[in-house]
C-alpha positions as CSV (number, residue, x, y, z in Angstrom):
1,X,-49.4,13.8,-7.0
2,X,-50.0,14.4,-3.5
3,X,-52.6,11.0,-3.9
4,X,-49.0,9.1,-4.3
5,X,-47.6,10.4,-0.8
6,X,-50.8,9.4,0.6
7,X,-50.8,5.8,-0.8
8,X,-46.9,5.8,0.2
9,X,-48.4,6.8,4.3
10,X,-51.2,4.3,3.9
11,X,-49.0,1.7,2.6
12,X,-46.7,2.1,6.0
13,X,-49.6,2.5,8.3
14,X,-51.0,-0.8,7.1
15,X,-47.8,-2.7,7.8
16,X,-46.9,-1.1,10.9
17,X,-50.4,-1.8,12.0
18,X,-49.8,-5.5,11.4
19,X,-46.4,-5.5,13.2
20,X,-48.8,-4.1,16.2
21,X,-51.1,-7.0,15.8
22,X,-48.2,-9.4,16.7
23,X,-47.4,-8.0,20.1
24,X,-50.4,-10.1,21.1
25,X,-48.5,-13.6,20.4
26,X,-45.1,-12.4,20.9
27,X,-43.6,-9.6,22.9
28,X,-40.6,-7.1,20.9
29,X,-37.8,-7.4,23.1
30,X,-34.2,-8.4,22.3
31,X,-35.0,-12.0,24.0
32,X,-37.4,-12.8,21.2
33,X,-35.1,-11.1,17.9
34,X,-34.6,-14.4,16.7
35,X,-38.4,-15.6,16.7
36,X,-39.2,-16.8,13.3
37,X,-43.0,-17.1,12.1
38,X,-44.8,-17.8,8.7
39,X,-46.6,-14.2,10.0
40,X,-43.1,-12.6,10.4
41,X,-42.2,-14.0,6.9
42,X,-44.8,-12.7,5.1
43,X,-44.6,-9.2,7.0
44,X,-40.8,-9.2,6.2
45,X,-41.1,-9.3,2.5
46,X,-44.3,-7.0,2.1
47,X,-42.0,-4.3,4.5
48,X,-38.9,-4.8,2.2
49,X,-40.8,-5.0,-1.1
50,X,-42.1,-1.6,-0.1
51,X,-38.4,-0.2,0.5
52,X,-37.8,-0.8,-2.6
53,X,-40.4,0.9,-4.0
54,X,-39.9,3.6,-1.7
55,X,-36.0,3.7,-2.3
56,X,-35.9,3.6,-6.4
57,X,-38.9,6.9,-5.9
58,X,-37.0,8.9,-3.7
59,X,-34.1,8.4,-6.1
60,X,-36.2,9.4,-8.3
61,X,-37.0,12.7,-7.2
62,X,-33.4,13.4,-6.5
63,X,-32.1,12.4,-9.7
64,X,-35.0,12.2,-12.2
65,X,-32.2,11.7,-15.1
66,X,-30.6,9.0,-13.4
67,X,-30.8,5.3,-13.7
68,X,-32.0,3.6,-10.4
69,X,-33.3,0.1,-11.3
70,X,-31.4,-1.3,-7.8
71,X,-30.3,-1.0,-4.3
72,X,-26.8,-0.1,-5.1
73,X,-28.0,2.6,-8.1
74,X,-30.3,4.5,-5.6
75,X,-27.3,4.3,-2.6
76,X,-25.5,6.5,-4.5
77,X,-28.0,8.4,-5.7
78,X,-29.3,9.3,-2.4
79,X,-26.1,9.4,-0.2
80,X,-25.3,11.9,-2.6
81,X,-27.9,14.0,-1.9
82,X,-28.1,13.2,1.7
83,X,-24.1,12.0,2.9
84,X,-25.7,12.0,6.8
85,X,-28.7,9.3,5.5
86,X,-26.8,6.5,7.3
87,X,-27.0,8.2,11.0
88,X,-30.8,8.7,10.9
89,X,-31.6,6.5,14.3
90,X,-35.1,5.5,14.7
91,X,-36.5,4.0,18.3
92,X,-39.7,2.6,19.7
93,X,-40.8,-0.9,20.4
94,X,-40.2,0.1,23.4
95,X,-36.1,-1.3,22.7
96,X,-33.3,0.7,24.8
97,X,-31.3,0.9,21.8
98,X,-31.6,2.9,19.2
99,X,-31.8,1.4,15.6
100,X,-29.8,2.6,12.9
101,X,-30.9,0.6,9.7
102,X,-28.9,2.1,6.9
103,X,-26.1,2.3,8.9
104,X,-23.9,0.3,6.2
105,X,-24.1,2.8,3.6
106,X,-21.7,4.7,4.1
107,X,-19.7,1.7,4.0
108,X,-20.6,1.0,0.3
109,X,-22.7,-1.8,2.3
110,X,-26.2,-3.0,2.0
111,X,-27.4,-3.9,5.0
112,X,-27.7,-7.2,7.1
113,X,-31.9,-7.3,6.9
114,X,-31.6,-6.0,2.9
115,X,-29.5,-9.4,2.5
116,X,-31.5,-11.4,4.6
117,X,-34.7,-10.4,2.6
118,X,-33.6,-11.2,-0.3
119,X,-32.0,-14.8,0.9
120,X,-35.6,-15.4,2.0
121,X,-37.3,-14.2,-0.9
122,X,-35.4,-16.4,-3.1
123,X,-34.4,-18.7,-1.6
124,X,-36.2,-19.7,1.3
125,X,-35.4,-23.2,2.3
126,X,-31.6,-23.1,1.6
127,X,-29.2,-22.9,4.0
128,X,-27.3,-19.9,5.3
129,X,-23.7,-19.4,5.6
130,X,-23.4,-16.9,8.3
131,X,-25.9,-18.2,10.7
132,X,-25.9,-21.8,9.3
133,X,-30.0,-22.5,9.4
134,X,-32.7,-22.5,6.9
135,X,-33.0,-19.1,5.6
136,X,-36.9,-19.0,6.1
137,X,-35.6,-18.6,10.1
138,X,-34.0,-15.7,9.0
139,X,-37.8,-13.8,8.6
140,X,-37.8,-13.0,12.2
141,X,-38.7,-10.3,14.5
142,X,-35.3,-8.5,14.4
143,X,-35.3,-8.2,10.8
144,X,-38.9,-6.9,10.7
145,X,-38.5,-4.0,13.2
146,X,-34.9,-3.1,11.2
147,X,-36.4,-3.5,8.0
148,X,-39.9,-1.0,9.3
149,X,-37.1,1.3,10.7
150,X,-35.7,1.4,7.2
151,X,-38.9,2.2,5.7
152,X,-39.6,4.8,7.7
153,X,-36.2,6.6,7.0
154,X,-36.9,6.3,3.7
155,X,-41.3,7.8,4.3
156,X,-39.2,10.8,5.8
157,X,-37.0,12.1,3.4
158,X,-39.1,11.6,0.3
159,X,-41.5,13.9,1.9
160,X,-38.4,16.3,2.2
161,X,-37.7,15.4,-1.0
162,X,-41.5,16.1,-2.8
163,X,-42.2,18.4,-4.6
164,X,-45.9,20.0,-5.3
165,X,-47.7,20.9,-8.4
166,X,-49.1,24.5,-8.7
167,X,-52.4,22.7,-8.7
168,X,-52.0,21.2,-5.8
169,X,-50.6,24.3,-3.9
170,X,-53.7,26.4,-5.3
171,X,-55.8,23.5,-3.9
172,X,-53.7,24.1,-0.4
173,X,-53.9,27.1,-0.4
174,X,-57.8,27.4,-0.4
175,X,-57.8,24.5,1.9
176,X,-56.3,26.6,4.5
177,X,-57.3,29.7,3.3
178,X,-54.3,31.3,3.2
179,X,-52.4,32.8,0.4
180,X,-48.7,32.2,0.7
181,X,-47.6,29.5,-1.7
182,X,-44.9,28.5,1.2
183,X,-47.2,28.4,3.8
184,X,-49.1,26.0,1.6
185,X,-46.5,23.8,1.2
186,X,-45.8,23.7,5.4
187,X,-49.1,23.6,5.9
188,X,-50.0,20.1,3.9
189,X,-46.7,18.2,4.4
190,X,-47.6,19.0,8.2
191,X,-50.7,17.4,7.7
192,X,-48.6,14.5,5.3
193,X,-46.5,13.8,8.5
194,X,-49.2,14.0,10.9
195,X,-50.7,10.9,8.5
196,X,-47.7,8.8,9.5
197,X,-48.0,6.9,12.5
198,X,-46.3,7.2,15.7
199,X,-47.4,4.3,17.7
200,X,-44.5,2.3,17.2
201,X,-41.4,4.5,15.7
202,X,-40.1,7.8,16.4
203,X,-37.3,9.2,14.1
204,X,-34.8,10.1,16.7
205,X,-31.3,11.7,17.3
206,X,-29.9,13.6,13.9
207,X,-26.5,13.2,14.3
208,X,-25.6,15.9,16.9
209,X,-29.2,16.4,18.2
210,X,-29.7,15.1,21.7
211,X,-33.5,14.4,20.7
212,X,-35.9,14.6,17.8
213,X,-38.7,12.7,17.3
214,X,-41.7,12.8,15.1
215,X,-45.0,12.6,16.8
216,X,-48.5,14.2,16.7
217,X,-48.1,16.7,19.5
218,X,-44.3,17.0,19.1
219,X,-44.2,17.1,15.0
220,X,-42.9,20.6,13.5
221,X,-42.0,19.9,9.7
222,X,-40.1,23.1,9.4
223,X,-38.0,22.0,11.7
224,X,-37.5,18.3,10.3
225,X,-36.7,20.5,7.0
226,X,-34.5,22.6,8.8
227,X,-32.2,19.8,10.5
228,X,-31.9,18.1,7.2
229,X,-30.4,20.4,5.1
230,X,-28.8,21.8,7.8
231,X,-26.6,18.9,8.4
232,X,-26.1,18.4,4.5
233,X,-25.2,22.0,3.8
C-alpha cells in the first residue's frame, strides 16, 4: 500500500511541475489571478479531479464504514476528525499572502475554486452569475494555485492519516536496519514527505504557530504529527 502514497506524491509532483512550467509565459502574482488560458484550464481540472480523489481516500481512512461518494460526504467526515482542517495556510509562489483554501468549511461551505471547477467542467461556455463572463475564464491562475494549495492540504494529512501493513513495516524495518516498528513508521513517512515537492508550496502557520513549513532541510514528520493531533486533542 505504500505504492498508493507514492502514486498519490507522484501524481502532485507532476502537476506542480506543470504549474512551474507556466512561470515562463506568465508570472504568479496577484496582477495576473485573473489570466485565463486553454493551459490553465486543462491544469485546473486535472488538480481538482485529483482533490477529489484525494479527498473521498482520506475519508476513507478516517471512516472506512462511511459513505463518501462527494465533497459534502467527505467535509464531514474529515472536519470530524480534523475540526482545525480549515486553518491549514499554505504559501509560496512567492505571494505575500497566505492561502487558506479550505477555509469555507467550517462554514458548511465548499469553496469558491471547488465551485468554479465544477462550472468549468460542466459547463464551460455558459455564463456565470457572480462574475458575469464565460465560465471557461473562470480556469485562471488564481484558481489553479487555490486549488494546488488544496491538494496539498489534503497530500498532508492522508499521510497523517496512513496506516502501514506489517509487511510493509518489516520491509522498513530492514530498509533502515533498525528494529523498532515506530521508528519504521517515522522513518518512511519521512522519506514519504521528503517525496513531496517544495519548490512551489510550503504548508505554513498551524493555527497558533508563528511558522511551520515543510521542506527538505526543514521537514521533521514527528513534529508535523505532533502539531496535528495536538491541536485536535
Amino acid at each position: 500500500m505504500v505504492k498508493l502514497l507514492d502514486e498519490y506524491n507522484n501524481y502532485y509532483n507532476e502537476l506542480e511541475q506543470q504549474l512551474i512550467g507556466t512561470l515562463d509565459y506568465v508570472p504568479i502574482d496577484a496582477v495576473n489571478f485573473d489570466t485565463f488560458s486553454i493551459k490553465y484550464n486543462l491544469l485546473y481540472q486535472s488538480i481538482c479531479s485529483e482533490v477529489n480523489v484525494v479527498m473521498k481516500e482520506l475519508a476513507k481512512r478516517i471512516a472506512p464504514d462511511k459513505k463518501c461518494d462527494g465533497i459534502d460526504s467527505c467535509r464531514g467526515i474529515i472536519m470530524g476528525r480534523y475540526p482545525s482542517f480549515t486553518t491549514m495556510k499554505v504559501i509560496g509562489f512567492g505571494l505575500e499572502n497566505e492561502l487558506c483554501p479550505w477555509e469555507k468549511w467550517d462554514k458548511n461551505e465548499n469553496p469558491i475554486w471547488w465551485k468554479t471547477y465544477n462550472a468549468v467542467k460542466h459547463d464551460r461556455t455558459g455564463i456565470d452569475s457572480d462574475y458575469n463572463i464565460q465560465n471557461y475564464k473562470l480556469a485562471n491562475q488564481k484558481n489553479v494555485i487555490y486549488a494546488l494549495a488544496g491538494l496539498i492540504v489534503l497530500e498532508w494529512y492522508l499521510l497523517n492519516e496512513y496506516k502501514f501493513t506489517e509487511e510493509e513495516i518489516e520491509a522498513s524495518k530492514k530498509f533502515y536496519a533498525i528494529h523498532e516498528n515506530e521508528a519504521a513508521v517515522e522513518k518512511r513517512k519521512e522519506q514519504l514527505a521528503l517525496n513531496l515537492n517544495r519548490h512551489v508550496l510550503k504548508i505554513s502557520n498551524f493555527r497558533h504557530l508563528q511558522t511551520f513549513f515543510m521542506g527538505y532541510h526543514h521537514f521533521d514528520y514527528k513534529k508535523f504529527k505532533q502539531i496535528v493531533e495536538g491541536i485536535e486533542a
